[in-house]
Structures are given as structure tokens and as C-alpha cells.
C-alpha positions as CSV (number, residue, x, y, z in Angstrom):
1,X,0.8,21.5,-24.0
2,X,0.4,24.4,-21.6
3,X,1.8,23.9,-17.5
4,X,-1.6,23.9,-15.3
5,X,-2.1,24.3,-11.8
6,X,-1.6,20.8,-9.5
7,X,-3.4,20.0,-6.2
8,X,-2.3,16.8,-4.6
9,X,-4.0,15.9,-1.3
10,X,-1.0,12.7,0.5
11,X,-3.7,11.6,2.3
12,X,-2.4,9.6,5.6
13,X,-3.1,6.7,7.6
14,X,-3.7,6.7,11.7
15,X,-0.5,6.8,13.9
16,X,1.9,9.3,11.7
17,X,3.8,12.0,11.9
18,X,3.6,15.2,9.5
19,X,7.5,16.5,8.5
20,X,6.5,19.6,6.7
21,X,5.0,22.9,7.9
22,X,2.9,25.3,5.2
23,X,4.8,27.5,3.2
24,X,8.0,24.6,2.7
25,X,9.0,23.9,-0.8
26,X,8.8,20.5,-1.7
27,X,10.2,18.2,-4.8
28,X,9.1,14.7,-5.4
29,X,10.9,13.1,-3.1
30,X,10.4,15.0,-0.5
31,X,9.3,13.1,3.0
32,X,6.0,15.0,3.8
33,X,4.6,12.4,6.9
34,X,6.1,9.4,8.6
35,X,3.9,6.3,8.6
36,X,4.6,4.9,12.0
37,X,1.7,2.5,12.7
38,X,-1.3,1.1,10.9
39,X,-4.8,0.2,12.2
40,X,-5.0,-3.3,12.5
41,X,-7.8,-5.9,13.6
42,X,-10.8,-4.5,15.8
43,X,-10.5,-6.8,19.3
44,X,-14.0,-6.8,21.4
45,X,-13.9,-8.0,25.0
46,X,-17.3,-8.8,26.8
47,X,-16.6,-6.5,29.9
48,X,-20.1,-7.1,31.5
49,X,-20.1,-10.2,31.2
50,X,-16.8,-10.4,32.8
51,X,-17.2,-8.4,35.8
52,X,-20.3,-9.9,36.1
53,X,-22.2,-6.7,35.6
54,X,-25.6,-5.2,34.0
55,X,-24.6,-4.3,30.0
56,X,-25.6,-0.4,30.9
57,X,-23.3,0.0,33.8
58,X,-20.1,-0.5,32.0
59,X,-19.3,3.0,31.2
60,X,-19.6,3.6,35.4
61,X,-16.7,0.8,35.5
62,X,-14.5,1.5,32.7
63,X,-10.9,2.5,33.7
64,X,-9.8,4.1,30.1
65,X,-12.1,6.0,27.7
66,X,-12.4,5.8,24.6
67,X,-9.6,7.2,22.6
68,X,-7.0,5.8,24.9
69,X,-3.7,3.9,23.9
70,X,-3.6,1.0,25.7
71,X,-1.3,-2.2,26.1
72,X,-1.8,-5.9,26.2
73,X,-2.8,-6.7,29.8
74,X,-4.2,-3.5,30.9
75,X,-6.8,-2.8,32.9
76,X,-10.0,-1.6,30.9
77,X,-13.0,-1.7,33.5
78,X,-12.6,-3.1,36.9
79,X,-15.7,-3.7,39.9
80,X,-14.7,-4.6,43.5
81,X,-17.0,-5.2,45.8
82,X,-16.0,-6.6,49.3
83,X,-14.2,-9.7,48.4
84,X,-15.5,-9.9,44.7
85,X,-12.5,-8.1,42.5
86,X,-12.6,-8.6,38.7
87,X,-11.1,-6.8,35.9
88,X,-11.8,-6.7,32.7
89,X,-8.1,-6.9,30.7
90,X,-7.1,-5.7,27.1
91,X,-5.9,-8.0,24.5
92,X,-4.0,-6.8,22.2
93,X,-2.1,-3.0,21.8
94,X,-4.1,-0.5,20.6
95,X,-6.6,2.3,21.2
96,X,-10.4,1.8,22.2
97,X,-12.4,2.5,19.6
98,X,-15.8,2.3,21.5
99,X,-17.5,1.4,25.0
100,X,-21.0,-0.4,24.0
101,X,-23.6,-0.3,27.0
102,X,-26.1,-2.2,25.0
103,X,-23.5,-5.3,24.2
104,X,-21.5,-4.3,27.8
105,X,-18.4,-4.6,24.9
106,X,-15.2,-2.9,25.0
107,X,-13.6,-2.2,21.4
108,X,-9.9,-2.1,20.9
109,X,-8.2,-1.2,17.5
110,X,-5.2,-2.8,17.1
111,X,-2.1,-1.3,16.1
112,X,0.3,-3.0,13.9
113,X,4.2,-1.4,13.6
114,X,4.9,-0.9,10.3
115,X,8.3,-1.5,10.4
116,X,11.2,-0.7,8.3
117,X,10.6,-0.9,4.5
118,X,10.4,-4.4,3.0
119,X,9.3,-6.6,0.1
120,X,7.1,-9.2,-0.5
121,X,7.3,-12.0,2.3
122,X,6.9,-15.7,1.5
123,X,6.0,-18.0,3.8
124,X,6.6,-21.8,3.8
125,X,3.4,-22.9,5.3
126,X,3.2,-26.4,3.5
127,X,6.9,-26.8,5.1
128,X,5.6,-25.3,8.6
129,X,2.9,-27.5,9.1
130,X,4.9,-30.7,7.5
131,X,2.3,-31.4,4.9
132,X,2.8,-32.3,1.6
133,X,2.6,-28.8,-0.8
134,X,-0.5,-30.0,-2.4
135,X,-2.5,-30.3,1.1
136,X,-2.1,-26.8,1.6
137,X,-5.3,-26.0,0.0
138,X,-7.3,-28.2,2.5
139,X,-5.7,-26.6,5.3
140,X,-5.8,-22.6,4.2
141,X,-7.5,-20.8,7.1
142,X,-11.0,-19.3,6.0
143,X,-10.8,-15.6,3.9
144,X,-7.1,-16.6,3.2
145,X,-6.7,-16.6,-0.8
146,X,-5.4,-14.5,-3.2
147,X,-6.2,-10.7,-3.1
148,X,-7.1,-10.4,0.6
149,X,-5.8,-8.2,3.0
150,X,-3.8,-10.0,6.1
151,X,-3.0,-8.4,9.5
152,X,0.3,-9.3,11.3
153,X,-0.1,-12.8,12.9
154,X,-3.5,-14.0,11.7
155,X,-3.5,-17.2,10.8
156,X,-2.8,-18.8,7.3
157,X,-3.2,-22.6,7.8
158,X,-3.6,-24.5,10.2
159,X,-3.3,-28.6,10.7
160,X,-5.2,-30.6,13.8
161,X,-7.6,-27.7,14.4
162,X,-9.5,-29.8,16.5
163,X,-6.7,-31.3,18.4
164,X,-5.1,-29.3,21.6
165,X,-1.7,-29.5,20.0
166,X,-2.7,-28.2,16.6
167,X,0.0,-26.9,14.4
168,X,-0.7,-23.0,13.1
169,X,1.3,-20.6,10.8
170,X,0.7,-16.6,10.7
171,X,1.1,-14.1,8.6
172,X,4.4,-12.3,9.7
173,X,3.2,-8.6,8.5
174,X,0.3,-6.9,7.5
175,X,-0.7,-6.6,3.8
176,X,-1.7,-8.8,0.4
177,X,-1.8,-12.5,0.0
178,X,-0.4,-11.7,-3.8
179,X,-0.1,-15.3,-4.4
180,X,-1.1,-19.4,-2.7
181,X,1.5,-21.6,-4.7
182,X,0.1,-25.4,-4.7
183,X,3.0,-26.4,-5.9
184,X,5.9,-25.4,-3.6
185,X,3.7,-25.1,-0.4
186,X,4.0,-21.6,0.2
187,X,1.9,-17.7,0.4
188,X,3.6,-14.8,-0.8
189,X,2.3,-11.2,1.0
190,X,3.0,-8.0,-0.1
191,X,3.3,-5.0,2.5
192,X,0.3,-2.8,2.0
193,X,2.9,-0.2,2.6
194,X,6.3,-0.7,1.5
195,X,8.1,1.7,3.0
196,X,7.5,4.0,6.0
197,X,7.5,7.4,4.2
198,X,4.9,9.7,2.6
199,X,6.2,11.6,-0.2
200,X,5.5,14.5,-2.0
201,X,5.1,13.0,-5.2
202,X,4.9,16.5,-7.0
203,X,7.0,19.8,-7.0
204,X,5.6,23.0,-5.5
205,X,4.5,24.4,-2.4
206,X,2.4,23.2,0.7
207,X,-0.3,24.9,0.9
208,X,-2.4,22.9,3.6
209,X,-1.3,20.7,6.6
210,X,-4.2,18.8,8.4
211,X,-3.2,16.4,11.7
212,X,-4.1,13.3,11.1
213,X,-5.5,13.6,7.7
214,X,-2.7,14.8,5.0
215,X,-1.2,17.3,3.3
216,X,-1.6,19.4,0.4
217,X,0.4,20.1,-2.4
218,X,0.3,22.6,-4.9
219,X,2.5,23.0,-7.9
220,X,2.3,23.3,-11.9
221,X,3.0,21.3,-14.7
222,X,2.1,19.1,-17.8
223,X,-0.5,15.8,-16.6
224,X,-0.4,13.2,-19.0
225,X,-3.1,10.3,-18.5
226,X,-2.9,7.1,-19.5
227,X,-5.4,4.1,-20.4
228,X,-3.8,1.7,-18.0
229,X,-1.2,0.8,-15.5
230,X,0.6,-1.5,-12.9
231,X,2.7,-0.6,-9.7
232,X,2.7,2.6,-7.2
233,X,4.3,5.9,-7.7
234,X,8.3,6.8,-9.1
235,X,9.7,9.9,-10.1
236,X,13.5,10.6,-11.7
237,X,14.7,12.1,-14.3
238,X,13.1,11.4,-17.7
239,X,14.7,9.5,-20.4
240,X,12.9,9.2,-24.0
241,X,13.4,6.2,-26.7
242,X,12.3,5.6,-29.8
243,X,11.3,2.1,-31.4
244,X,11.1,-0.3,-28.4
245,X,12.8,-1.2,-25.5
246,X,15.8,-3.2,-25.9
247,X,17.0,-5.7,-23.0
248,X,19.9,-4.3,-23.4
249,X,19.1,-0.8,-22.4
250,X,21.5,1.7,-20.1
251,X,20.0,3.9,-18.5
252,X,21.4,6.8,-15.8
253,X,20.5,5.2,-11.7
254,X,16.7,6.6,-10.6
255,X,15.6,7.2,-14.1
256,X,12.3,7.0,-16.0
257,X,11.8,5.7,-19.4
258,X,9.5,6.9,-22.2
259,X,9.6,4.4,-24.4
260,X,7.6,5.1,-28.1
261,X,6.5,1.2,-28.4
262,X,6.6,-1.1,-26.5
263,X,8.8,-3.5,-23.8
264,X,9.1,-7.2,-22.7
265,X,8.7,-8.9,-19.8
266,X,12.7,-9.6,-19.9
267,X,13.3,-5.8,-21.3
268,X,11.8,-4.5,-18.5
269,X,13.5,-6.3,-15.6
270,X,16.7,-5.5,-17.4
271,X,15.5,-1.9,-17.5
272,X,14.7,-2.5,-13.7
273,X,18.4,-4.1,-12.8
274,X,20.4,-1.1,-14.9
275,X,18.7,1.2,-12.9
276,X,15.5,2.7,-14.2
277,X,12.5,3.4,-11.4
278,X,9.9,3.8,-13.9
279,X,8.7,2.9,-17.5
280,X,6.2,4.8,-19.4
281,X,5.0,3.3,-22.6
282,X,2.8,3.6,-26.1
283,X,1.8,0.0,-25.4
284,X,1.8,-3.1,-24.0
285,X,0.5,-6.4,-25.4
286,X,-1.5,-8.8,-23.9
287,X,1.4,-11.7,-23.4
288,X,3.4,-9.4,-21.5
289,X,0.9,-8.4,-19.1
290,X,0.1,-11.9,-18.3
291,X,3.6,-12.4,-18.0
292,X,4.1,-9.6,-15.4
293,X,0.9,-10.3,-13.7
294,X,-0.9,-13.8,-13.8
295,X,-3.7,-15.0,-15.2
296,X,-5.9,-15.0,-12.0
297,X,-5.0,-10.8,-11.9
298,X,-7.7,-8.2,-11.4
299,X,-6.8,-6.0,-14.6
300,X,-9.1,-3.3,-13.6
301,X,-8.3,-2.8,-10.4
302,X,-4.4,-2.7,-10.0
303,X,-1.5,-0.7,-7.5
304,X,-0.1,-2.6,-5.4
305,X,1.0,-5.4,-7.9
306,X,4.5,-6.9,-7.9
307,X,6.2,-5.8,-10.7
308,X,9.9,-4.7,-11.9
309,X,8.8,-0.8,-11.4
310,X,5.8,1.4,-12.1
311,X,4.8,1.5,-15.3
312,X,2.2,3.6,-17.5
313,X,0.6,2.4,-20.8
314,X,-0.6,5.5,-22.7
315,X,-2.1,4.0,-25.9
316,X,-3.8,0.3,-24.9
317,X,-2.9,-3.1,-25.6
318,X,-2.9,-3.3,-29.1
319,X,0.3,-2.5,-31.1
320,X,0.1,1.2,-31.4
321,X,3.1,2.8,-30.6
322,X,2.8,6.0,-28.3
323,X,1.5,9.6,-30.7
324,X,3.5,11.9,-31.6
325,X,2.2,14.8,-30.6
326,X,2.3,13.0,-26.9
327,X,5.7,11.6,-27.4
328,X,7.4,15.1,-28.6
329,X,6.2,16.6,-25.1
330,X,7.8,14.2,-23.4
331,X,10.7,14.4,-25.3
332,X,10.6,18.5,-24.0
333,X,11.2,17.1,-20.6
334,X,14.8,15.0,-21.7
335,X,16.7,14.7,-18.2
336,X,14.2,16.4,-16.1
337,X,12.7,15.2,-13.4
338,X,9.1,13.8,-13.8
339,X,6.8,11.9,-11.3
340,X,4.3,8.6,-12.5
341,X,1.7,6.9,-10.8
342,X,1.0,3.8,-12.5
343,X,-2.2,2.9,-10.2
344,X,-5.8,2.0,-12.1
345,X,-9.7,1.7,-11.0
346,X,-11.5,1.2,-14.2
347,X,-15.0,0.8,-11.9
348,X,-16.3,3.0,-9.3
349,X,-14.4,6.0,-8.3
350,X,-12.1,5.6,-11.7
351,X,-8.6,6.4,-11.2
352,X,-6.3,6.5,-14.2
353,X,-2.5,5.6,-14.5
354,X,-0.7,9.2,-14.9
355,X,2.6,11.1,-15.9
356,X,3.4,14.7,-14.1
357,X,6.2,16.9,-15.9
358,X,6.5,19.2,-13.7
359,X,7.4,22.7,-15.1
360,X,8.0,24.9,-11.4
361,X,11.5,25.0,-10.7
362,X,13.5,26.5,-7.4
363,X,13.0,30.1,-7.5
364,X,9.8,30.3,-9.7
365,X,6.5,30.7,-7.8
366,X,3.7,28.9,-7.7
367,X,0.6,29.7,-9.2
């Protein structure tokens, strides 16, 4: 298969920092942009109301404009008149958003530290709220179930809602309720971003750095795409294997596998604790996906799912081991270092899971 050109926008979130200037040479790994906040909840504050005011007036009384950083407590409009002194004060940290004249509302986006990197967070509401596991369905907070996105210290559940010393548990970051468990009384989230830093993801040159938007990448090199896949981005140095994967397996620390059939459940947590990052194979059958995760799961819509390491199916989920003609290209690439993105959208806006082998090495220029 012939090396073709690569563009790769790493598009960015609000609040972060770019590392890399045009012109810099970049591999995988490479830390393009720090994440250092996240946009959290919108706050709104009813400043007319509050300084007693007509809705229209407010932008005469407001203190900070929109686009300001501001802090819990502040200061956002203020009126004094004689005696009469009232300020209208901002919730949360953030930055207003907008100044409403028609609603007289103040709106403050909240920012939400993201932290240093971390895993999925369980938390033991059942045991929090001293209820019995099972009861934690009747006291789940509304939009709180599997699948929806959390911000840092909303609530989960709450007992004696009505009562003035009602019992609440939060969410302790911002991301993923990935799972309610009846059973043992707790919610497991999943960081929306697990770790701080923006990488690369592909070899080559950037070509393009816009503030507060991304950067672009552009490089060359072999894109393989395949029918389905589970977990985020990895990249390492490839290793290929015939037949299956064996539990067994050794592999070299950071590496990716290219396995020619197929892997189970067990096989691939093995291939996780010996050191492999990522897992690329022919196919994976039904059982195991089920196995890795759930059968509540959106199977079309997957990324962010917690699993041993990225993987990439290239064939389906029927027992077809991986073609030749595929497999012999990635056997080319034997110890070199390749990138995979095992992220799928099967609806609107399709993305499909993907292997990069990248062909641009130090000293050869990019197309």
C-alpha cells in the first residue's frame, strides 16, 4: 500500500495551553497543548431582580463584562443609591458567558480543574446515604443513569430531599456515569478526559497553530480502517501474531499487537498487564464484546469505554481472521512505531476505528 499524505486537526477544549510552535517536528507522543480546565455547568444569577432594577438597565450596572474570569463571591453588577446598596454576587468560578437585558440575567460558565490524570471513580452512594444498595434506584438524582455526562459536585442521590437535613452525594469529577450497580450501592464515572495532555497522535510536522482551537498536524503514512472499535487513542511499537492471542502472550512495555484472529476477554487483560497499549485485531466475537462491555452498551457509538487498552477490529464479528493482503502490511511495520484510534460513530457524522503506520522518519520531509 502506498504512504499518503496525513492531516490531523487535535482540536482543543477552553482553558489550554498550546506547547508547540509551527515548523516543530512532532512523533506520537508528542505533548502538542495542555488541558488545564474544562467548561463546566452554565450558572445564571437574576441581577435585576436583585438590585432591584429594570431588566434593560443591567448592562449600566454590571461591574465585569462579559468575557471576564471571575471567582466565587465577586462582585458582578452593583447599584447604590443613598442608603440602598446591593450587589449582585457570582456563584461559582468561571467566566461570564453573557449579560441578558431582556431576563436582567447574568451568565457564568463554570470552570472545572481537570486535575492530574486519573481513572474511573466509584462512588459508594448507597453506603453515603446509609440505605440499603437496592434503594439506590429510588433515590438517583434526576438525568443521573448510565451514559450521561456529570460535572464535578452535582448531585447523584440524595435521601430526605424534603427534609432541611437531607443527606446528598456528588459527583467528585467531571465525566461518565459508565455504570449504577443495584447490587453493591455504588456509580462508577469515567473522566471525560483522562489525562491532562494533548498529543500528537501522528508523526510529521505542524503546519498550523490556532489559539484556542487546535493544532495541525501533517505527516505521511499507511491508514488502515477498521469496521469497529472500543477505547481512545495508543501508539508503540508494532508487534504482529499469527493464529490468536494467547493469555500467555509477552510482549516488549508500550507495544501494539496485530493479532491475525482473534483474543479473549482474559487474553487481552493479560496482553494489557505484560505490557501491551493496544490491540488490533481480524475479529472479535460477539461473547467477548459483551464481556468487555455490557449488555446495556451503545455498540455504535463507542470511545470512551473502559476497557484493558484500545483496540481495533478490522474484519467484524464473525470468525474471519484478519486478510492477508492487510495482515502482510502490517507485518512491513514489525517493531515500528504505529498509532490506533479505536473510537466508532456508526450514525451521523460516522467515524471509524483506525490504524496509522506511519512511514516519515527524523530527517525525511514531509510531503
Amino acid at each position: 500500500m502506498k504512504p499518503e499524505r496525513l492531516t490531523y486537526f487535535r482540536q482543543i477544549p477552553a482553558s489550554t495551553r498550546i506547547v508547540v510552535s509551527i515548523g516543530a517536528r512532532v512523533e506520537p507522543e508528542t505533548v502538542v497543548a495542555k488541558i488545564e480546565a474544562l467548561p463546566g455547568r452554565m450558572a445564571r444569577v437574576n441581577a435585576s431582580s436583585t438590585l432591584g432594577i429594570e431588566r434593560r438597565d443591567l448592562p449600566n450596572r454590571m461591574v465585569k463584562k462579559v468575557g471576564d474570569h471571575v471567582k466565587a463571591g465577586e462582585t458582578l453588577a452593583a447599584r447604590s443609591e443613598f442608603f440602598d446598596r446591593r450587589a449582585a454576587r457570582c456563584p461559582v468560578d468561571g467566566v461570564i458567558s453573557a449579560v441578558s437585558k431582556n431576563l436582567g440575567n447574568v451568565y457564568i460558565r463554570e470552570i472545572v480543574d481537570l486535575g492530574e490524570s486519573m481513572g474511573p471513580v466509584t462512588v459508594h452512594a448507597a453506603r453515603e446515604l446509609r440505605i440499603p444498595p437496592a434503594e439506590l434506584q429510588w433515590h438517583r438524582a434526576p438525568g443521573v443513569k448510565e451514559g450521561a455526562l456529570i460535572a464535578k459536585g452535582q448531585v447523584l442521590a440524595a435521601r430526605d430531599r424534603d427534609l432541611p437535613r437531607h443527606k446528598t452525594v456528588t459527583s467528585p469529577i467531571y465525566g461518565r456515569i459508565r455504570e449504577i450497580d443495584y447490587e453493591a450501592g455504588t456509580i462508577t464515572i469515567i473522566p471525560v478526559f483522562p489525562s491532562p495532555d494533548v498529543k500528537a497522535y501522528i508523526r510529521g510536522r505542524v503546519t498550523a497553530v490556532i489559539p484556542d482551537t487546535g493544532v495541525e498536524i501533517v505527516g505521511q503514512g499507511v491508514r488502515l480502517e477498521g469496521v469497529w472499535g472500543l477505547g481512545g487513542e495508543a501508539f508503540g511499537p508494532l508487534r504482529t501474531i499469527r493464529g490468536d492471542l494467547e493469555a500467555q502472550v509477552q510482549v516488549e512495555e508500550g507495544s501494539i499487537l496485530a493479532v491475525q484472529g482473534t483474543a479473549s476477554h482474559e487474553a487481552l487483560l493479560s496482553a494489557k498487564g505484560s505490557g501491551a497499549v493496544g490491540v488490533i485485531l481480524g475479529y472479535m466475537p460477539s461473547e467477548t464484546v459483551l464481556s468487555l462491555v455490557g449488555s446495556n452498551a451503545n455498540l455504535g457509538i463507542t470511545g470512551d469505554n473502559d476497557v484493558p487498552s484500545p483496540i481495533v477490529v478490522m474484519e467484524g464479528f464473525h470468525p474471519v481472521p484478519m486478510r492477508e493482503e492487510v495482515f502482510s502490511e502490517l507485518m512491513k511495520y514489525e517493531g515500528k512505531k504505529v498509532s490506533i484510534r479505536g473510537v466508532t460513530h456508526i450514525r451521523a457524522g460516522v467515524i471509524r476505528p483506525e490504524v496509522i503506520l506511519h512511514s516519515t522518519g527524523e530527517g525525511e520531509e514531509v510531503m
